[in-house]
C-alpha positions as CSV (number, residue, x, y, z in Angstrom):
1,X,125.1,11.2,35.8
2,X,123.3,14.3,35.4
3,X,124.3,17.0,38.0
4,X,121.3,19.9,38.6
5,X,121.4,23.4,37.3
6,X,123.1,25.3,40.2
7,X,121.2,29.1,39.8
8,X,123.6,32.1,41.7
9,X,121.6,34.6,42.7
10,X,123.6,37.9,43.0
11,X,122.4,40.7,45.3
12,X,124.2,44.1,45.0
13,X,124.4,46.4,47.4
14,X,124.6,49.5,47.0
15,X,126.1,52.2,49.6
16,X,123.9,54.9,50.7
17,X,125.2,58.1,50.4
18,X,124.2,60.6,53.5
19,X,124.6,63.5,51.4
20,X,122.4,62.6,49.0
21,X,119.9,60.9,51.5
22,X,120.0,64.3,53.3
23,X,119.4,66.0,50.1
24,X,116.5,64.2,49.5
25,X,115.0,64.6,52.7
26,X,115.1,67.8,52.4
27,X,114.0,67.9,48.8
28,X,110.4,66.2,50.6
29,X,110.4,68.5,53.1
30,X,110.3,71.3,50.6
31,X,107.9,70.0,48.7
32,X,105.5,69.0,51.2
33,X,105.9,73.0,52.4
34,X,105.1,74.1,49.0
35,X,101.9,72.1,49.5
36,X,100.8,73.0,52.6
37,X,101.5,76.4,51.4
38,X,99.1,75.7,48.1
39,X,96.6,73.9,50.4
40,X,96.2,77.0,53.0
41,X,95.3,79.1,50.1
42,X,93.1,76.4,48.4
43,X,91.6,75.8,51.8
44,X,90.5,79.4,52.8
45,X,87.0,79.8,51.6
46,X,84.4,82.5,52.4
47,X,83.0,80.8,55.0
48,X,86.3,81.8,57.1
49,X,85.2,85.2,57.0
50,X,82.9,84.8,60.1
51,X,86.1,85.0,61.9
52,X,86.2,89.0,60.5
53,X,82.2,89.0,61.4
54,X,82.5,88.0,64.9
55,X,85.6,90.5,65.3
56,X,83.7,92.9,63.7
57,X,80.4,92.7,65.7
58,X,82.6,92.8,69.2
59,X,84.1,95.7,68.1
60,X,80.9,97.2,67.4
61,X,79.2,96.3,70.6
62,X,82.8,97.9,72.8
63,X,82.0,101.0,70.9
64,X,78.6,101.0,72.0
65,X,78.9,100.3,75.7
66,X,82.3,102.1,75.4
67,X,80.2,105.7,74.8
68,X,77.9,107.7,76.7
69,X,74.5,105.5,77.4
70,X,71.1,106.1,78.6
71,X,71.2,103.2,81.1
72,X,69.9,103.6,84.6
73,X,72.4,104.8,86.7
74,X,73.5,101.6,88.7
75,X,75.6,100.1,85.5
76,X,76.0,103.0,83.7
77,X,79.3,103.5,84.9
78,X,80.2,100.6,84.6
79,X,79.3,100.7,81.0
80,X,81.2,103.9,80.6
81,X,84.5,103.1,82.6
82,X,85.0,100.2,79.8
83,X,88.7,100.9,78.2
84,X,88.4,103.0,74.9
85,X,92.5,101.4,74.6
86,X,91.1,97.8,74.0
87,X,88.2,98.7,71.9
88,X,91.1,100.5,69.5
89,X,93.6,97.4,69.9
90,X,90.3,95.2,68.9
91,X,89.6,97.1,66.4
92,X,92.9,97.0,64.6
93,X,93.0,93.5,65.1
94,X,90.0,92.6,63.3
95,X,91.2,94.6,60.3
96,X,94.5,92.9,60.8
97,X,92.9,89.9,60.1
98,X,90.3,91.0,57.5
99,X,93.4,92.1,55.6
100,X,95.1,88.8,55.8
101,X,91.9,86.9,54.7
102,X,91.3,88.8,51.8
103,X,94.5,88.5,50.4
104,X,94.5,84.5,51.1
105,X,90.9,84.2,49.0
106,X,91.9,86.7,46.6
107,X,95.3,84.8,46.1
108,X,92.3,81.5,46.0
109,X,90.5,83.6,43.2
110,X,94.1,83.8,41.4
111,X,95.5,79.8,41.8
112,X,92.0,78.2,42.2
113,X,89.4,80.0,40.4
114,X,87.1,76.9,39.6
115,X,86.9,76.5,43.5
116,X,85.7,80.0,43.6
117,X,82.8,78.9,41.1
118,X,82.1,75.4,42.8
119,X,82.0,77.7,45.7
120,X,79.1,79.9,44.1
121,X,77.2,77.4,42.7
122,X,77.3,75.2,46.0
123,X,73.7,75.7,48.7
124,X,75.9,76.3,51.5
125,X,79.1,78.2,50.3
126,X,77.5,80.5,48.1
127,X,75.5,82.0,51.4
128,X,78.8,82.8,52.7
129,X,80.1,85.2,49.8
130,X,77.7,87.7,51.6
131,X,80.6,86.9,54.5
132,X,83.4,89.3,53.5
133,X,80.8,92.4,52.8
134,X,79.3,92.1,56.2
135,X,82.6,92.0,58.4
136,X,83.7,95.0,56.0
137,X,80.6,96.8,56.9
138,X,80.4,96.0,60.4
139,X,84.3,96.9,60.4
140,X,83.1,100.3,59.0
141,X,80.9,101.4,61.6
142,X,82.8,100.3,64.7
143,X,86.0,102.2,63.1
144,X,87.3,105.1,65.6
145,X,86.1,108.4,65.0
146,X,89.5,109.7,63.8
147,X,89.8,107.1,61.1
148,X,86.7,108.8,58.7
149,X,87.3,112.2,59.2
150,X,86.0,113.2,56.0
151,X,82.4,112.1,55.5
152,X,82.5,111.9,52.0
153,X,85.4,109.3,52.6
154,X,82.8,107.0,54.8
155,X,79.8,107.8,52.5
156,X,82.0,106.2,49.1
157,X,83.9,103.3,50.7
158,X,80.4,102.3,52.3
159,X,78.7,102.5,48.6
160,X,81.5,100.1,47.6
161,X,80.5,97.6,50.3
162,X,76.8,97.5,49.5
163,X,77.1,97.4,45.9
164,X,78.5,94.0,46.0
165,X,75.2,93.1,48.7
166,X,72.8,94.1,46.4
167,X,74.6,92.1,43.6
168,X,74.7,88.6,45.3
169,X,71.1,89.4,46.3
170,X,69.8,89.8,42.6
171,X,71.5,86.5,41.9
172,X,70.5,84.4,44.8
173,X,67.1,85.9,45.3
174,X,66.4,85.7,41.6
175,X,67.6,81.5,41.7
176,X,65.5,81.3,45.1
177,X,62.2,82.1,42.5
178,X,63.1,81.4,38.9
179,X,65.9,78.3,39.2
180,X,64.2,75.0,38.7
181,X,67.0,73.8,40.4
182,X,67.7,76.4,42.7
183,X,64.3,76.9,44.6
184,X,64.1,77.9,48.1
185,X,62.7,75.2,49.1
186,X,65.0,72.8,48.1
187,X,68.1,75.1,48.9
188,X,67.4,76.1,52.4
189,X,69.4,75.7,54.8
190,X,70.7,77.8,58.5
191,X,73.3,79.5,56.4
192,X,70.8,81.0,53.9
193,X,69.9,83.7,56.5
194,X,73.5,84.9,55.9
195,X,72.3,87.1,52.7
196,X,69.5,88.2,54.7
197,X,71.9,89.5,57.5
198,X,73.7,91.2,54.7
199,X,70.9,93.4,53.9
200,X,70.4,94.2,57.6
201,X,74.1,95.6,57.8
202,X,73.9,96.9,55.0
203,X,70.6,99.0,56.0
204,X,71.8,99.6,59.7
205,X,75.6,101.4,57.9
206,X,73.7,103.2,55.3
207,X,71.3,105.0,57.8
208,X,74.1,106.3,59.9
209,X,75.7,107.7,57.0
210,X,72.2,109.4,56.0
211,X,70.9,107.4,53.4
212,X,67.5,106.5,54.8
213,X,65.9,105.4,51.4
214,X,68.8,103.4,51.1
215,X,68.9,102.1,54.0
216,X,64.7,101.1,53.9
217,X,65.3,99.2,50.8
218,X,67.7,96.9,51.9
219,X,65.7,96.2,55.1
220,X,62.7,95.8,53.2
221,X,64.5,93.7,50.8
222,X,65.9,91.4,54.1
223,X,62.7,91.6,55.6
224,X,60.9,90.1,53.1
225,X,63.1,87.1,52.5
226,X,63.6,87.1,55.9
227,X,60.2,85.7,56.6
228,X,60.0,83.5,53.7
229,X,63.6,81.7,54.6
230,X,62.1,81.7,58.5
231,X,59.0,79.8,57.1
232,X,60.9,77.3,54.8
233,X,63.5,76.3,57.6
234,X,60.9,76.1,59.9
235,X,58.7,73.4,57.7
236,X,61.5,71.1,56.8
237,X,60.5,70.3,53.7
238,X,62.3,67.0,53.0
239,X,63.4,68.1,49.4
240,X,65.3,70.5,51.1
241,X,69.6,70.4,52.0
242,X,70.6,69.0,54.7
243,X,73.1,70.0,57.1
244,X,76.2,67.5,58.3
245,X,76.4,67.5,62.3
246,X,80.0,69.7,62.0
247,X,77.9,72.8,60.5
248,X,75.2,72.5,63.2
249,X,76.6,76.2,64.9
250,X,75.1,78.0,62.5
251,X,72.2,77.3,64.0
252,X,72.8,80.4,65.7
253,X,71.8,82.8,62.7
254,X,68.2,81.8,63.6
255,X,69.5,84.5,66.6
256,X,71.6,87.0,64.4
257,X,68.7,87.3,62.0
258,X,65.9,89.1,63.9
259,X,68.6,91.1,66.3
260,X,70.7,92.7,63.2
261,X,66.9,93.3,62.1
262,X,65.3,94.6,65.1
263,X,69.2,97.0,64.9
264,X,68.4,98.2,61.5
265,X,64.5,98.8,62.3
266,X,66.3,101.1,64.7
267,X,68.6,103.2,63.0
268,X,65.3,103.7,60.3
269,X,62.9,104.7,63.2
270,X,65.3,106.6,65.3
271,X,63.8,104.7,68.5
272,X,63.4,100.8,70.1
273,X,60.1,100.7,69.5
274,X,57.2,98.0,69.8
275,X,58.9,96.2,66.6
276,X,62.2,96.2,67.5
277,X,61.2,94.9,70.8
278,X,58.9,92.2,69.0
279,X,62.1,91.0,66.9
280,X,64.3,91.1,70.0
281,X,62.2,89.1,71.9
282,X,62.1,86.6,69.0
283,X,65.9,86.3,68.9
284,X,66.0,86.0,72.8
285,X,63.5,82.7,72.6
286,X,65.6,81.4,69.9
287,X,68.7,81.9,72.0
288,X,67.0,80.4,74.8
289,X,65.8,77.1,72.5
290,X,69.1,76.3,70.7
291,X,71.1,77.1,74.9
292,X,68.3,74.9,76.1
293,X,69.3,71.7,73.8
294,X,73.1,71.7,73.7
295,X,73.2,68.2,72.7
296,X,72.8,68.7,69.4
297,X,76.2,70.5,69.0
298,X,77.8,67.7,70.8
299,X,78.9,66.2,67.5
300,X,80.0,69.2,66.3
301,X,82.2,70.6,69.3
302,X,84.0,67.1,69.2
303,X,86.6,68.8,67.0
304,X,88.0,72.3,66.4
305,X,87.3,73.7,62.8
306,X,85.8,77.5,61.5
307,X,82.7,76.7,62.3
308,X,82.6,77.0,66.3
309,X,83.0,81.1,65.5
310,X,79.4,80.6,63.9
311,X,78.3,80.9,68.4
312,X,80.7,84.5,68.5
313,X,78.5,86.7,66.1
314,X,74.5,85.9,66.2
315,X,75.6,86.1,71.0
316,X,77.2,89.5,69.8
317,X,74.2,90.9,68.0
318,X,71.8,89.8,70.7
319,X,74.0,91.4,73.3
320,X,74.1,94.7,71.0
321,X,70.2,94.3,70.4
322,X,69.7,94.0,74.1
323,X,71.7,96.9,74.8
324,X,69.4,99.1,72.5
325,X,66.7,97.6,74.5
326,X,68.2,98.7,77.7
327,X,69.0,102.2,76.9
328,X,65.7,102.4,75.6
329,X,63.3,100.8,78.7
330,X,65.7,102.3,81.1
331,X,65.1,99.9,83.7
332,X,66.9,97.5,85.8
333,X,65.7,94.0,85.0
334,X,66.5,95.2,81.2
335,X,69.9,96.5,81.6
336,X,71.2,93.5,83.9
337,X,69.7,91.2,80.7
338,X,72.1,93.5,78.5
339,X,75.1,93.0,80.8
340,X,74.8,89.6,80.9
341,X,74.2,88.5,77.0
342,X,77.1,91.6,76.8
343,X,79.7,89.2,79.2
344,X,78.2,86.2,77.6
345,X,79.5,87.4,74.3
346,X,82.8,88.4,75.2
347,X,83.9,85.5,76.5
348,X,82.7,83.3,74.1
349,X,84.3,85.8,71.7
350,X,87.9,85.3,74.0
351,X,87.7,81.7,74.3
352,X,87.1,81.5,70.4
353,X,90.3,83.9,69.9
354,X,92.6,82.1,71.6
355,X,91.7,78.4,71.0
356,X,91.8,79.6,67.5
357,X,95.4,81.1,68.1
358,X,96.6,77.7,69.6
359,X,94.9,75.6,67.1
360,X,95.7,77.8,63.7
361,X,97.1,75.0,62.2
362,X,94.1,73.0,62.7
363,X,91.9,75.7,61.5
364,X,93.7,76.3,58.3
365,X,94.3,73.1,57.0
366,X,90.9,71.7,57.8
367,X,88.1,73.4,56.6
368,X,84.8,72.5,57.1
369,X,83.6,73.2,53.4
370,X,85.9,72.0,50.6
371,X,84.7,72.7,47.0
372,X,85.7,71.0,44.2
373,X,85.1,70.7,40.3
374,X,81.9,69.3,40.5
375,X,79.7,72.4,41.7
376,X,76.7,70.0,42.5
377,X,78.7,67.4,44.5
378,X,78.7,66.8,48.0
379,X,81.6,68.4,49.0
380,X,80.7,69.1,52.5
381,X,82.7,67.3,55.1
C-alpha cells in the first residue's frame, strides 16, 4: 500500500519591530518632503510671474489715484484720501514676492536647466519669459519716492530691465518671420501679446526716466507686432496653437494690450489724446466682450491654478488707462467709469490674494504648464 506524499508547508512569521517600522515611516516621510521640495522648484515656471505683474500693476494704479489728480471735484477727494500706508505695505509685498519667485526659478535654472530650455522653445511658455521683466519694471515705477533717490540709480537698474526685453524680442520676433517652424501664424496664441506688453512697459518706464527715443522704439517695436499678433488671433488660422480650456484667462491680454499701449502713447505724447482714447476704447469693448460671455471660463474656474491671476492685470491696466482718461476729459461720466473699473480691479486683485494664500499648496504643486524634455511636446495640462 502506497501511502501519498504528505507536503508541510511552513510559514514563518516574523515580529515586527516598532522601532524600525517607525523608522521607516519616517524614512518615507522624509523622502517624500525632499520631493515635494524638488517638485516646487521644478514646478515654478515663468508663467508664475503674473502673480508679481498683477502686484505690480495694483501698486502702480494706488500710486496713481494715491497722488494729486486732475479729476472733477466730486471724487477727487475721494481719490486723494486713499491711504499712502497700504500703497507702501503693497508695494513691499509685491517685491516680497518677486524676491521669492526669482530665487525659486533661478534655483529651477540651477536643478532643472533642460526645463528652462523646453520652456523656451515651447509656443506658450516662451511668451511668459517676458513675465519676470515686466513685474520688475512695473515694480520700478510704482516704487516710493524715497526708494530712488538718486536718478542715476533708477536710470541703470531700468537699463538692466529692458536689456533683457529687447533680447527676447530679437529672438522671438526674428522666429515669428524667419522659423519655418516657428511662424506667427502657426505659433499664435493669447499669451503671445505678453512680449508685446513687454515693450509697452518697457516704453512707458523709459519715458519717465527721460529717455524718449528709447522709449519710442520699443513702442514702435510693440506696436508693430501688436497689430500683426491682433490680426493673426483674430483669423484663427487652423494651423495655429491651440489653447486647453484651463489657460482660457489669458484671454484677458486682448485687454492689457491696447491699455499698457494707449499708457505708453501717453508718457511719449505728454497728453490722452485722440489715440490713446482710440486704444482705450478698444480695450474697453474687449473687456466688455470677454465679461459679456463668461461661459467660456466656466471650465477653467472649475479649479484653482496660476492662471486665474491672468483676470488681476489686463482689469488693472484698464482701470489705470481709464484713470488717464478721466483726468484727462475731466468730466463725470468719465471719472465714475474710472472708479469703477479702479474698484473692479481691486477686488478682483483681493479675492485673487487671498484664495491664493489659502490654496498655496494647490498653486505650487500644480501648475498649469509643465515642461519637459521634449521641447515640441504637448506638455500643457
Amino acid at each position: 500500500m502506497v501511502q501519498p506524499d504528505s507536503k508541510l508547508d511552513v510559514v514563518i512569521e516574523t515580529q515586527t519591530n516598532p522601532h524600525h517600522e517607525k523608522s521607516t515611516k519616517k524614512s518615507i516621510k522624509k523622502n517624500h518632503d525632499e520631493d515635494s521640495k524638488r517638485s516646487v522648484i521644478a514646478n515654478i515656471n515663468a508663467s508664475y510671474f503674473r502673480i508679481c505683474i498683477s502686484l505690480g500693476g495694483q501698486a502702480l494704479l494706488w500710486k496713481t489715484l494715491s497722488e494729486k489728480t486732475d479729476f472733477s471735484p466730486t471724487f477727487n477727494n475721494l481719490f486723494i484720501k486713499l491711504p499712502s500706508i497700504a500703497f507702501l505695505l503693497l508695494w513691499c509685498l509685491s517685491l516680497c514676492i518677486l524676491v521669492f519667485l526669482s530665487i525659486l526659478y533661478m534655483l529651477r535654472c540651477i536643478f532643472h536647466f533642460h526645463m528652462v530650455k523646453s520652456e523656451f522653445k515651447h509656443h506658450v511658455g516662451v511668451n511668459y519669459l517676458f513675465a519676470p521683466w515686466i513685474s520688475c519694471l512695473l515694480l520700478l515705477q510704482s516704487a516710493p519716492s524715497f526708494v530712488y533717490q538718486h536718478k542715476y540709480t533708477y536710470e541703470y537698474i531700468c537699463w538692466l530691465l529692458i536689456l533683457p526685453v529687447v533680447g527676447l524680442d530679437v529672438k522671438v520676433y526674428g522666429q515669428w518671420f524667419t522659423a519655418e517652424k516657428r511662424f506667427l501664424s502657426m505659433v499664435a496664441n493669447p499669451t503671445s501679446q505678453m512680449s508685446v506688453i513687454g515693450n509697452f512697459v518697457g516704453a512707458h518706464a523709459a519715458i519717465n526716466m527721460g529717455w524718449r527715443e528709447t522709449g519710442t522704439c520699443l513702442f514702435t517695436l510693440g506696436m508693430t507686432h501688436y497689430i500683426v499678433v491682433f490680426i493673426t488671433l483674430y483669423q484663427r488660422l487652423s494651423g495655429s496653437n491651440h489653447l486647453p480650456s484651463r489657460l482660457r484667462p489669458v484671454f484677458f491680454l486682448f485687454v492689457a494690450t491696447p491699455s499698457m499701449a494707449a499708457l505708453a502713447w501717453k508718457s511719449i505724447n505728454g497728453s490722452f489724446d485722440i489715440q490713446c482714447k482710440m486704444l482705450f476704447f478698444l480695450s474697453l469693448f474687449l473687456f466688455t466682450s470677454l465679461a459679456s460671455r463668461p461661459i467660456i471660463f466656466k471650465k477653467s474656474v472649475k479649479e484653482f491654478s496660476v492662471a486665474w491671476w491672468a483676470f488681476s492685470f489686463p482689469l488693472t491696466f484698464l482701470a489705470l488707462a481709464a484713470t488717464a482718461y478721466a483726468q484727462q476729459v475731466r468730466d463725470l461720466a468719465a471719472t465714475g467709469l474710472a472708479a469703477v473699473l479702479s474698484a473692479i480691479s481691486v477686488l478682483v486683485f483681493i479675492f485673487l490674494l487671498v484664495f491664493s494664500t489659502l490654496k498655496i499648496d494647490l498653486l505650487l504643486n500644480k501648475p498649469v504648464l509643465r515642461f519637459s524634455d521634449d521641447s515640441e511636446s504637448k506638455n500643457v495640462k
